[in-house]
N, CA and C atoms as an extended XYZ file, in Angstrom:
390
Properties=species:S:1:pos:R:3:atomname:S:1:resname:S:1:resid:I:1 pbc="F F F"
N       -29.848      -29.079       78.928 N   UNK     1
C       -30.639      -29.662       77.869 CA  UNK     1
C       -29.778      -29.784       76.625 C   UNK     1
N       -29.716      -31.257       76.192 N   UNK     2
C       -29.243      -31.452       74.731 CA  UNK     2
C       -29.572      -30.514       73.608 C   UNK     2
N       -29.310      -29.941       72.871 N   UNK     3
C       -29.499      -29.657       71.489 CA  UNK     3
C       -29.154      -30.661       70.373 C   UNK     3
N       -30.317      -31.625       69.551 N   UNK     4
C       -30.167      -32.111       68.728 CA  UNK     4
C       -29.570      -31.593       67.403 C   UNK     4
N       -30.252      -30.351       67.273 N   UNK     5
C       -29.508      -30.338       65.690 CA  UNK     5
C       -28.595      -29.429       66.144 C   UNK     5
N       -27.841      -29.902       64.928 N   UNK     6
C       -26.299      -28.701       64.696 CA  UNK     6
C       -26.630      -27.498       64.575 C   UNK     6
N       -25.941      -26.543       64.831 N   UNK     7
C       -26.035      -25.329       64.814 CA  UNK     7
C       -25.355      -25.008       63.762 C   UNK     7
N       -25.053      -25.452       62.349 N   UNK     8
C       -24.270      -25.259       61.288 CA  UNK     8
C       -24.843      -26.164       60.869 C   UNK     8
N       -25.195      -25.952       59.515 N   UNK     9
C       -25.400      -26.586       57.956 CA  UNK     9
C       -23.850      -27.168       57.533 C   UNK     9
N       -24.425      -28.314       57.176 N   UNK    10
C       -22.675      -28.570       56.482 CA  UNK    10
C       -22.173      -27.602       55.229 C   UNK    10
N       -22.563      -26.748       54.968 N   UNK    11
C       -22.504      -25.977       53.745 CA  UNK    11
C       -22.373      -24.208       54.298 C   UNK    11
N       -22.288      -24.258       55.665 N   UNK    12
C       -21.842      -23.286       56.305 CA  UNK    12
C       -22.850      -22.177       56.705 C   UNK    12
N       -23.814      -22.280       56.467 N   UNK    13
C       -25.284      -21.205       56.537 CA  UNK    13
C       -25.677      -21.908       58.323 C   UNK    13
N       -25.537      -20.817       59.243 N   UNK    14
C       -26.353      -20.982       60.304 CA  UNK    14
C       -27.706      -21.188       59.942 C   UNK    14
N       -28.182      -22.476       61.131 N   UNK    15
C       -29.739      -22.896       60.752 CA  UNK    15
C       -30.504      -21.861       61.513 C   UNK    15
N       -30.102      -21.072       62.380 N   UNK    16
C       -30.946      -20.051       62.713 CA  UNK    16
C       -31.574      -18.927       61.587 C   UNK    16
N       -30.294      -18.644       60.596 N   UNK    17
C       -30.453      -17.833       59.844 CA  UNK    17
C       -31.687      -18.418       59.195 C   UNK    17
N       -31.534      -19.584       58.605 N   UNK    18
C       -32.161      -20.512       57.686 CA  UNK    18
C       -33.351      -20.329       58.002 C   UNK    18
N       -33.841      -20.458       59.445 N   UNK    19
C       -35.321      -20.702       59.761 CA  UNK    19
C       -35.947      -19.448       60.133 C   UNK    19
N       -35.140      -18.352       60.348 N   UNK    20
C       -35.600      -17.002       60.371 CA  UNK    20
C       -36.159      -16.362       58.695 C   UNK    20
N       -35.155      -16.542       57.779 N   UNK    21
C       -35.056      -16.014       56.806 CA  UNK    21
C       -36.353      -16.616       56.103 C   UNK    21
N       -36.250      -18.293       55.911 N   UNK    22
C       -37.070      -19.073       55.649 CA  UNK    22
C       -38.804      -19.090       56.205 C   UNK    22
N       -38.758      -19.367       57.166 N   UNK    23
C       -39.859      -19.284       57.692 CA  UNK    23
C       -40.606      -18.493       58.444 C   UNK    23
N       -39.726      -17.611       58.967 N   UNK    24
C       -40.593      -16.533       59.758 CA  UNK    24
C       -40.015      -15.155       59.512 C   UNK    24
N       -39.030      -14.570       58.997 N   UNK    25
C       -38.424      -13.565       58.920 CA  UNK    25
C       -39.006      -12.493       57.377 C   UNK    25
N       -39.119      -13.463       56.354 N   UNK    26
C       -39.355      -13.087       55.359 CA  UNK    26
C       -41.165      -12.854       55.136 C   UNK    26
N       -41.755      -11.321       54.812 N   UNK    27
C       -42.899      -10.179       54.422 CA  UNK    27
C       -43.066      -11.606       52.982 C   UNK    27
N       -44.641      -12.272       53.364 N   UNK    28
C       -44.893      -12.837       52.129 CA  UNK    28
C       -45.659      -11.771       51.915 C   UNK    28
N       -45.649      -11.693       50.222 N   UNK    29
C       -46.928      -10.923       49.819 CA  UNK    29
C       -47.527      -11.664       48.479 C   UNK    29
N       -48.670      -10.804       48.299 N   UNK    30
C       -49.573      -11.231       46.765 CA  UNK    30
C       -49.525      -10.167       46.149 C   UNK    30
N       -49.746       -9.703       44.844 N   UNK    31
C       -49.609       -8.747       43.927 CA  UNK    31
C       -50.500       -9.004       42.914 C   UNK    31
N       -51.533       -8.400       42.963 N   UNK    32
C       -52.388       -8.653       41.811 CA  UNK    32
C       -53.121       -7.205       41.145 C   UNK    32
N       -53.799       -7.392       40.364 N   UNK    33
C       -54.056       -5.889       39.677 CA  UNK    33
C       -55.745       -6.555       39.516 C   UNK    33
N       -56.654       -5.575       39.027 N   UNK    34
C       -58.193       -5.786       39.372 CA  UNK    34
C       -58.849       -4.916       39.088 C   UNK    34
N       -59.635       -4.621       38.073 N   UNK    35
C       -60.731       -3.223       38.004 CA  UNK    35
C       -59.494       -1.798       37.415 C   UNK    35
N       -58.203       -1.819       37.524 N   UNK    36
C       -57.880       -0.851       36.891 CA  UNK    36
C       -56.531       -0.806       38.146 C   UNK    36
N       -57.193       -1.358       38.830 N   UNK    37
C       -56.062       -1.144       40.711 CA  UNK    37
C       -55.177       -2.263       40.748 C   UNK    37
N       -53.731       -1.854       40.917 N   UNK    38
C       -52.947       -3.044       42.049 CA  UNK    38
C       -52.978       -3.332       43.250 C   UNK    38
N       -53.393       -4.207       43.504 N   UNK    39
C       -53.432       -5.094       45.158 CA  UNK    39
C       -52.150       -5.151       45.958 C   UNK    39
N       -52.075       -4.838       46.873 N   UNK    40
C       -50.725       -5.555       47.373 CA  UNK    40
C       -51.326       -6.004       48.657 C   UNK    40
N       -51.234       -7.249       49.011 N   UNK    41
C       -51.673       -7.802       50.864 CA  UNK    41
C       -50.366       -8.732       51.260 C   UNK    41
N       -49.858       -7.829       52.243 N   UNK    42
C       -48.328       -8.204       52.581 CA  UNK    42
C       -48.606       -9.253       54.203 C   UNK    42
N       -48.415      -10.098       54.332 N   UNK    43
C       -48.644      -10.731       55.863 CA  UNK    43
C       -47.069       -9.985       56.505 C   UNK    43
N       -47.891       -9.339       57.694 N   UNK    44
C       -46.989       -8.659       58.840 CA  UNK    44
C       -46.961       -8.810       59.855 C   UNK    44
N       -47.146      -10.159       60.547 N   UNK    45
C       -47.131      -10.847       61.507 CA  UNK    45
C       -46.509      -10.414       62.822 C   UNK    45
N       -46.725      -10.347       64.213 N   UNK    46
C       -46.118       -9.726       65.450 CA  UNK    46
C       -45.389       -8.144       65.392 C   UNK    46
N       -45.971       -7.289       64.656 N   UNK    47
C       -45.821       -5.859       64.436 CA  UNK    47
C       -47.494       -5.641       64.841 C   UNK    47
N       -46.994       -3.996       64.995 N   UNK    48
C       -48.239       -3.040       65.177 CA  UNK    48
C       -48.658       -2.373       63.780 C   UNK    48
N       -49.532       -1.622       63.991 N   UNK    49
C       -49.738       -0.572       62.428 CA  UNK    49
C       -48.853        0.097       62.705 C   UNK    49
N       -48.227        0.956       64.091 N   UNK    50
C       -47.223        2.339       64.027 CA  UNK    50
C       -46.037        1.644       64.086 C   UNK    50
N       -45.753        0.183       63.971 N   UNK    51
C       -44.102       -0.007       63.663 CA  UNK    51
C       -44.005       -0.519       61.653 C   UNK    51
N       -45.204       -0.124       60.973 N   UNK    52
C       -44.938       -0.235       59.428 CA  UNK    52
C       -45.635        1.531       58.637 C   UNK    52
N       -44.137        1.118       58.016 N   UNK    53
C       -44.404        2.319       57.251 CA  UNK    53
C       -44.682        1.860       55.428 C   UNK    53
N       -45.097        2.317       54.860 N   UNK    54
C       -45.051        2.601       53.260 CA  UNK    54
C       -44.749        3.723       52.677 C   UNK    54
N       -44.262        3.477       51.563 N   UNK    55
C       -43.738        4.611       50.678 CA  UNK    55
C       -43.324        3.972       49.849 C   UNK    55
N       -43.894        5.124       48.682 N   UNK    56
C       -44.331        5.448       47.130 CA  UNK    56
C       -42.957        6.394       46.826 C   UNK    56
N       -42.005        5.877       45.612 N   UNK    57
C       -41.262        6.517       45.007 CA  UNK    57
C       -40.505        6.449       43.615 C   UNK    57
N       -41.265        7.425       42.541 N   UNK    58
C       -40.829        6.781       41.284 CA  UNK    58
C       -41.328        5.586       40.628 C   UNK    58
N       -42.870        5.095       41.131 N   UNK    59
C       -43.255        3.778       40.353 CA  UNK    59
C       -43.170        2.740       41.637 C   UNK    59
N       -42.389        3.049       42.634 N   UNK    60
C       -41.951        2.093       43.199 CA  UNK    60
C       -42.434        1.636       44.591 C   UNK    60
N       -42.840        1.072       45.362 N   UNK    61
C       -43.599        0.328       46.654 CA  UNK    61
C       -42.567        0.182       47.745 C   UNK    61
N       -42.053        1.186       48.876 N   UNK    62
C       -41.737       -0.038       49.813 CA  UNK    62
C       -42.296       -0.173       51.150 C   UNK    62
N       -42.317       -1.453       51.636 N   UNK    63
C       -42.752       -1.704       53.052 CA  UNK    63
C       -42.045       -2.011       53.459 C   UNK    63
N       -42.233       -1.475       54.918 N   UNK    64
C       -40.772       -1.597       55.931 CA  UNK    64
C       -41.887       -2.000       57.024 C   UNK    64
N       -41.260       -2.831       57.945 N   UNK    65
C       -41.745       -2.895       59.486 CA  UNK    65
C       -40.784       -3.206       60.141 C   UNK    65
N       -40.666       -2.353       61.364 N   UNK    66
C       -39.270       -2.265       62.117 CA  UNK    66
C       -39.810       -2.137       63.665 C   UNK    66
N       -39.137       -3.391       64.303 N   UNK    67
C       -39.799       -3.592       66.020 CA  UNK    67
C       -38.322       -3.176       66.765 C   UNK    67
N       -38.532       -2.177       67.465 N   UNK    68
C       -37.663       -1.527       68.505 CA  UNK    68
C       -37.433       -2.788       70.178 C   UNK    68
N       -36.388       -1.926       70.540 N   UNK    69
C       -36.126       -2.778       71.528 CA  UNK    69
C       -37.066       -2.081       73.057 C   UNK    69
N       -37.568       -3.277       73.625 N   UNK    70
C       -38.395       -2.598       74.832 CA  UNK    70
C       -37.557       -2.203       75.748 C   UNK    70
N       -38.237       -0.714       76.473 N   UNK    71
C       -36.673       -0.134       77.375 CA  UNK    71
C       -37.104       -0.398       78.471 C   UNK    71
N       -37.615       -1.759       79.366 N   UNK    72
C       -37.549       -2.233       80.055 CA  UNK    72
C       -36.740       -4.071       80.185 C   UNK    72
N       -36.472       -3.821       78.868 N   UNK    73
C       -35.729       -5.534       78.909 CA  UNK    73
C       -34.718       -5.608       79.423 C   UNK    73
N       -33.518       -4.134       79.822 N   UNK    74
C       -32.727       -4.878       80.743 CA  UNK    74
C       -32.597       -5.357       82.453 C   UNK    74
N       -33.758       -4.976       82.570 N   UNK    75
C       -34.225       -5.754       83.966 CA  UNK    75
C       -34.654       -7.015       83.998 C   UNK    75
N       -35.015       -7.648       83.092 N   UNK    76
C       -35.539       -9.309       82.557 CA  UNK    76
C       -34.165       -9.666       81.907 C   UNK    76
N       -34.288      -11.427       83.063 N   UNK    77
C       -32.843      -12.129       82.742 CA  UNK    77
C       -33.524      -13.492       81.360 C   UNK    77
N       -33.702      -13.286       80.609 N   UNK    78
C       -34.334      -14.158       79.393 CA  UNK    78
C       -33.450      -15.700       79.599 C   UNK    78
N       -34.233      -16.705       79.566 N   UNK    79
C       -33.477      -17.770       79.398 CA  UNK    79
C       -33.888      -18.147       78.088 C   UNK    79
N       -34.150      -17.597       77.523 N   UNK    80
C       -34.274      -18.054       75.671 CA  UNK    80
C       -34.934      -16.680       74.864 C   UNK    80
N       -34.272      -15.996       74.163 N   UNK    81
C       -34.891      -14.811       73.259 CA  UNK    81
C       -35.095      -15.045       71.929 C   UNK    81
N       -36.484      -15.422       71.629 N   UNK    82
C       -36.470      -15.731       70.086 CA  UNK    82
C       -37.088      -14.173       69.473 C   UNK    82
N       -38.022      -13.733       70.107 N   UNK    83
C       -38.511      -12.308       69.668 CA  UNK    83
C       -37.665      -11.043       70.100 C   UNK    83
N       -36.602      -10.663       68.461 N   UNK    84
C       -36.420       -9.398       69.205 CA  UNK    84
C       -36.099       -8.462       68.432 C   UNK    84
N       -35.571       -7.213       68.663 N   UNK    85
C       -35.835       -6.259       67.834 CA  UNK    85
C       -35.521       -6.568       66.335 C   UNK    85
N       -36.310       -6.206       65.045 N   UNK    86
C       -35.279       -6.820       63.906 CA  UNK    86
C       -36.751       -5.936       62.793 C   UNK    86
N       -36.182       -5.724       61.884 N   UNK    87
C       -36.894       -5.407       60.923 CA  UNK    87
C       -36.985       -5.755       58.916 C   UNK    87
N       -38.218       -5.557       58.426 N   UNK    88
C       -38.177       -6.199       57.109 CA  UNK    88
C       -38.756       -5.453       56.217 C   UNK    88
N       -38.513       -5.593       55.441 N   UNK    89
C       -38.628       -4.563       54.141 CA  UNK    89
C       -38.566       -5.675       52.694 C   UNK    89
N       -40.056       -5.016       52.102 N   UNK    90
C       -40.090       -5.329       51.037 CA  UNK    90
C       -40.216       -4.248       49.731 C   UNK    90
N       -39.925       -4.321       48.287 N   UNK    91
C       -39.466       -3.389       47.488 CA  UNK    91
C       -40.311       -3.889       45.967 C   UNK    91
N       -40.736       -3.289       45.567 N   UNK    92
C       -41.781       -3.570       43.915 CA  UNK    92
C       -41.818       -2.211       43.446 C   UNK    92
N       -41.372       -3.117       42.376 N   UNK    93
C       -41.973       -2.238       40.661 CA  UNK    93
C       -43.338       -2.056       40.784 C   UNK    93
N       -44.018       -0.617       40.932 N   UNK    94
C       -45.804       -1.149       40.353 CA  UNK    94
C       -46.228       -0.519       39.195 C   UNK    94
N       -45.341        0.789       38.751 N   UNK    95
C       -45.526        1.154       37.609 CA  UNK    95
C       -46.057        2.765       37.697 C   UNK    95
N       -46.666        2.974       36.676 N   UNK    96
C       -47.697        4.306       36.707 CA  UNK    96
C       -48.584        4.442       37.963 C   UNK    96
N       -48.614        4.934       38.907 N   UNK    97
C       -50.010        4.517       40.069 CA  UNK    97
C       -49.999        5.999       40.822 C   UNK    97
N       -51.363        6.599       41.194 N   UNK    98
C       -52.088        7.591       41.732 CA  UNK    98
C       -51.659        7.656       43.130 C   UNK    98
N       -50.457        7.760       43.300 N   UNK    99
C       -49.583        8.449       44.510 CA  UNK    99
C       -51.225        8.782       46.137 C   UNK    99
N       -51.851        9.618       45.152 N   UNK   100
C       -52.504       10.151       46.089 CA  UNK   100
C       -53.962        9.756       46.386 C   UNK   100
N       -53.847        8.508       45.894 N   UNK   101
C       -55.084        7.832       46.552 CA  UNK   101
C       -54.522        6.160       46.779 C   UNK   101
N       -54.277        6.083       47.186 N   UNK   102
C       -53.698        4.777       47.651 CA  UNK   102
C       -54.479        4.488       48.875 C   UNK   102
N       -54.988        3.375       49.476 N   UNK   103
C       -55.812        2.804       50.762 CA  UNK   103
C       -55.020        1.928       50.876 C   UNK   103
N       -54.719        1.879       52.206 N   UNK   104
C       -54.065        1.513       53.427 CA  UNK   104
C       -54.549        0.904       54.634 C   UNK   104
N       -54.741       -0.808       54.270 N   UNK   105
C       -55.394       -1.040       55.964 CA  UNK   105
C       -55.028       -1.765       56.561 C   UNK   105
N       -54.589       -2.029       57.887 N   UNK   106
C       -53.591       -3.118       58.561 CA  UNK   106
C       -54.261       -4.006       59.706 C   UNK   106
N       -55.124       -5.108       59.540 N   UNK   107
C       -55.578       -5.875       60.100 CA  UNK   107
C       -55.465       -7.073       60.457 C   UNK   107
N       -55.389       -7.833       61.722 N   UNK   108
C       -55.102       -9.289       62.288 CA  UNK   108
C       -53.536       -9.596       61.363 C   UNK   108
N       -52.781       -8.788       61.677 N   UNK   109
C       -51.125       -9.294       60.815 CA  UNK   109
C       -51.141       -9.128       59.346 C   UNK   109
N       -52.203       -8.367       58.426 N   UNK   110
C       -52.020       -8.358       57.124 CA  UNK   110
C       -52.345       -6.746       56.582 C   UNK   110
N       -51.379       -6.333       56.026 N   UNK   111
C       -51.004       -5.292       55.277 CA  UNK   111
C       -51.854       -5.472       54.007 C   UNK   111
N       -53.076       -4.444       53.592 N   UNK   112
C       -53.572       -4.586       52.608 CA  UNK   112
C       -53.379       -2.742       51.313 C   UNK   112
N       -53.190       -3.157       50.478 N   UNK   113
C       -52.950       -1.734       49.986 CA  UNK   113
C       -53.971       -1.905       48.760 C   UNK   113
N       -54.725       -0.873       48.320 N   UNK   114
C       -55.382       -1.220       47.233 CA  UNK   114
C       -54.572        0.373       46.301 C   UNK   114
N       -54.076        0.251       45.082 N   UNK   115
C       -53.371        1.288       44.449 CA  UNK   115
C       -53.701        1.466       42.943 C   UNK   115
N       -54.652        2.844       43.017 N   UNK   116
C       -55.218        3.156       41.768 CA  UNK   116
C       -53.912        3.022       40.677 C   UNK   116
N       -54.027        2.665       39.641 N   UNK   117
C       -53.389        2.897       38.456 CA  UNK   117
C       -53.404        3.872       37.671 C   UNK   117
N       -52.397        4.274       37.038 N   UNK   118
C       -52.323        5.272       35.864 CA  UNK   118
C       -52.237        4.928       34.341 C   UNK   118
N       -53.111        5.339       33.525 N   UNK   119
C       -52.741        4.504       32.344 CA  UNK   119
C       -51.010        5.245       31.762 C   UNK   119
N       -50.203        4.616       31.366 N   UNK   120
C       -48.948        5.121       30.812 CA  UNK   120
C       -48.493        5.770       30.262 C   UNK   120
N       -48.218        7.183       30.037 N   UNK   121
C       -47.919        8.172       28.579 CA  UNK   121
C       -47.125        7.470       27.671 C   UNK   121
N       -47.658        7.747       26.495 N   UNK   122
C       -46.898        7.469       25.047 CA  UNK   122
C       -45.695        8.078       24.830 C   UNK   122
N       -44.178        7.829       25.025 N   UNK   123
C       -43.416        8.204       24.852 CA  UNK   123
C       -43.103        8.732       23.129 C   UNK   123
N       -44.109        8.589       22.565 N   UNK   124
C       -43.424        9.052       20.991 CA  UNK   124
C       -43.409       10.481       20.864 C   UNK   124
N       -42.783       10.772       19.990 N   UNK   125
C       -43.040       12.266       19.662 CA  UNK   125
C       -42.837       12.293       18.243 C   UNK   125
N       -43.734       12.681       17.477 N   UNK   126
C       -44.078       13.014       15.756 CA  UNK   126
C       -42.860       13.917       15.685 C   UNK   126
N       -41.780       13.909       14.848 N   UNK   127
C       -40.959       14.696       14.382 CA  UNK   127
C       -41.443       15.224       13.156 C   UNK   127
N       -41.448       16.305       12.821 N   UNK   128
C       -41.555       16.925       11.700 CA  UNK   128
C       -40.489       17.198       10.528 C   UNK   128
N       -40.627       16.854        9.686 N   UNK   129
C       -39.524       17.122        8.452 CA  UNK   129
C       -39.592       18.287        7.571 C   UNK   129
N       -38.814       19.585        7.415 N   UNK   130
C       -38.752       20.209        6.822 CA  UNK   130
C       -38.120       20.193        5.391 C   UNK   130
C-alpha cells in the first residue's frame, strides 16, 4: 500500500509527531474558578481511573496518565500499532487551595477536579519604630 503523505514536514518535524502531539496526544483542559472553588475538567481519553494519578504540591496541580505495555503483546504480530504505551502530564499554578478536600471524579474519558480555595495571607508585617 502507497503512503500518500510524506513522512517529513519540509521544515523537519515528523508528521507523526505533529498529529500525536496535535491532535490526540495532548490532556485538553478547562480551568475555571466558581463559588470560591477552582474547576479543573481535563479530557483523558483511552486511559483507566488506575492509570491517572494527581498531585497537589506547593500551589501547584499535576496530572499524569501513564498506559503500560500489555504483557501479552509479544505474542501478537501487529500489522499497524497506533495505540501504545505512552504517557501525559499536565502542570498549573492554582494558588492557595485546601489540599485536603479536593473531589476527584473520572468519568466517560474526563477528569473532573473540583478544588476548594484558600483566601491568601497578607504578607505585610507592621514594623514598629522605636
Amino acid at each position: 500500500m502507497m503512503n500518500l503523505m510524506p513522512r517529513r514536514f519540509p521544515f523537519g518535524s515528523d508528521i507523526d509527531d505533529f498529529f500525536k502531539d496535535g491532535f490526540q496526544g495532548g490532556m485538553q483542559c478547562d480551568i475555571y474558578e466558581k463559588d470560591g472553588n477552582c474547576y479543573v475538567e481535563a479530557d483523558i481519553p483511552g486511559f483507566s481511573k488506575n492509570e491517572i494519578s494527581v498531585e497537589v504540591d506547593d500551589g501547584y496541580l499535576t496530572i499524569t496518565a501513564s498506559k503500560k505495555k500489555e504483557e501479552n503483546e509479544e505474542e501478537v504480530n501487529y500489522l499497524r500499532r497506533e495505540r501504545v504505551s505512552r504517557e501525559m502530564q499536565r502542570k498549573f499554578y492554582i494558588g492557595n487551595l485546601d489540599e485536603d478536600n479536593i473531589k476527584a471524579e473520572f468519568r466517560d474519558g474526563i477528569l473532573k477536579l473540583c478544588i476548594p480555595k484558600v483566601p491568601e495571607k497578607e504578607h505585610k508585617k507592621l514594623i514598629s519604630i522605636d
